[in-house]
C-alpha positions in Angstrom: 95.1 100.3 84.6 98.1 101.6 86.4 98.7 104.8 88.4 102.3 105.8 89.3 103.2 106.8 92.7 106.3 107.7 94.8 108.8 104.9 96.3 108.8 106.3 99.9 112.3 104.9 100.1 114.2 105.8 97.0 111.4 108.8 95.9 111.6 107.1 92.3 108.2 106.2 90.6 106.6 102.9 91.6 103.8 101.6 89.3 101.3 100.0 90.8 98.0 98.1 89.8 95.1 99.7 90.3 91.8 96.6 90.0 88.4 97.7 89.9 86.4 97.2 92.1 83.3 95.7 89.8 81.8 92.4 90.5 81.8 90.9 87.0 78.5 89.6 87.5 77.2 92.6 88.5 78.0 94.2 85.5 75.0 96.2 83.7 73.6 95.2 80.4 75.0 97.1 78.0 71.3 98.0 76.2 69.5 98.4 79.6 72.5 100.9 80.6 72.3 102.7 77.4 68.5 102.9 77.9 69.0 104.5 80.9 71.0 106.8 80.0 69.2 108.2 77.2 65.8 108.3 79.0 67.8 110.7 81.3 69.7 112.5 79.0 66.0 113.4 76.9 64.7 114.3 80.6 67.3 116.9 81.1 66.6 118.4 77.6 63.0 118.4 78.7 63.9 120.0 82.0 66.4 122.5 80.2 63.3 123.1 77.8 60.7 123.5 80.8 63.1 126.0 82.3 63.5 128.1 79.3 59.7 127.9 78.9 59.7 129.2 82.5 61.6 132.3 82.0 59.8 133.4 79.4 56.5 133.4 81.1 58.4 135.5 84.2 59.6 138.0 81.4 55.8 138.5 80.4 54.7 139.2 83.9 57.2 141.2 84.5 56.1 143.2 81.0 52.9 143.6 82.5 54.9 144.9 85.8 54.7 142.2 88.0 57.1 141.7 91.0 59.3 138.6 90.3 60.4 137.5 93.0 57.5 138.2 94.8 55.5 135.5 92.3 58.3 132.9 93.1 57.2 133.6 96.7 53.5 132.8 95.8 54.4 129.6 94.1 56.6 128.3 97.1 54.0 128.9 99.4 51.5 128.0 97.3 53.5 124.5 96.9 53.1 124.2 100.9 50.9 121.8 102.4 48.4 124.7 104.4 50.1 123.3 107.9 53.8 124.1 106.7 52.4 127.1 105.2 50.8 128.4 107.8 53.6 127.9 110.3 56.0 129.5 107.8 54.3 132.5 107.8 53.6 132.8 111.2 57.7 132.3 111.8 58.8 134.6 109.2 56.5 137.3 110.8 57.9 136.6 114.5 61.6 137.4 112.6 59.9 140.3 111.2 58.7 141.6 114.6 62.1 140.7 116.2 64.1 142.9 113.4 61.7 145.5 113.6 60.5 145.3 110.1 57.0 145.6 110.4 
């Protein structure tokens, strides 16, 4: 591979070689790689599949008339170990007091 650059004397192009920097040895198998690849590239389907499943269920709630983002807030906190949780809330009701919002 080469990459041209600028002679900082003569400003005319200078090609120079470019090696990567591989170990041969360290090179990957080319099956294992391509195994690798294609478990994640099926896991990101999954995911984008997941996600789409997701949005749907939101859109029924929100048929029904449920608050959104209020359920997202659930499922954070719900998510929480009860410590973190607890000391979450207890914070975002000191801001609360400090804004004046309660």
């Amino acid at each position: 591979m080469t990459d041209e650059i600028k002679n900082t004397v003569t400003d005319e192009p200078a090609l120079i070689e470019v090696k990567p920097n591989i170990d041969p040895k360290k090179m990957p198998d080319e099956g294992k790689f391509r195994s690798f690849i294609e478990r994640i590239e099926r896991l990101e389907e999954e995911k984008r599949e997941l996600g789409r499943d997701i949005n749907e269920i939101y859109s029924e709630a929100r048929g029904f008339g449920y608050n959104i983002q209020a359920m997202k807030r659930v499922i954070k906190l719900r998510q929480m170990d009860p410590a973190t949780r607890s000391e979450t809330e207890f914070e975002i009701d000191e801001y609360k007091k400090i804004l004046g919002i309660e």
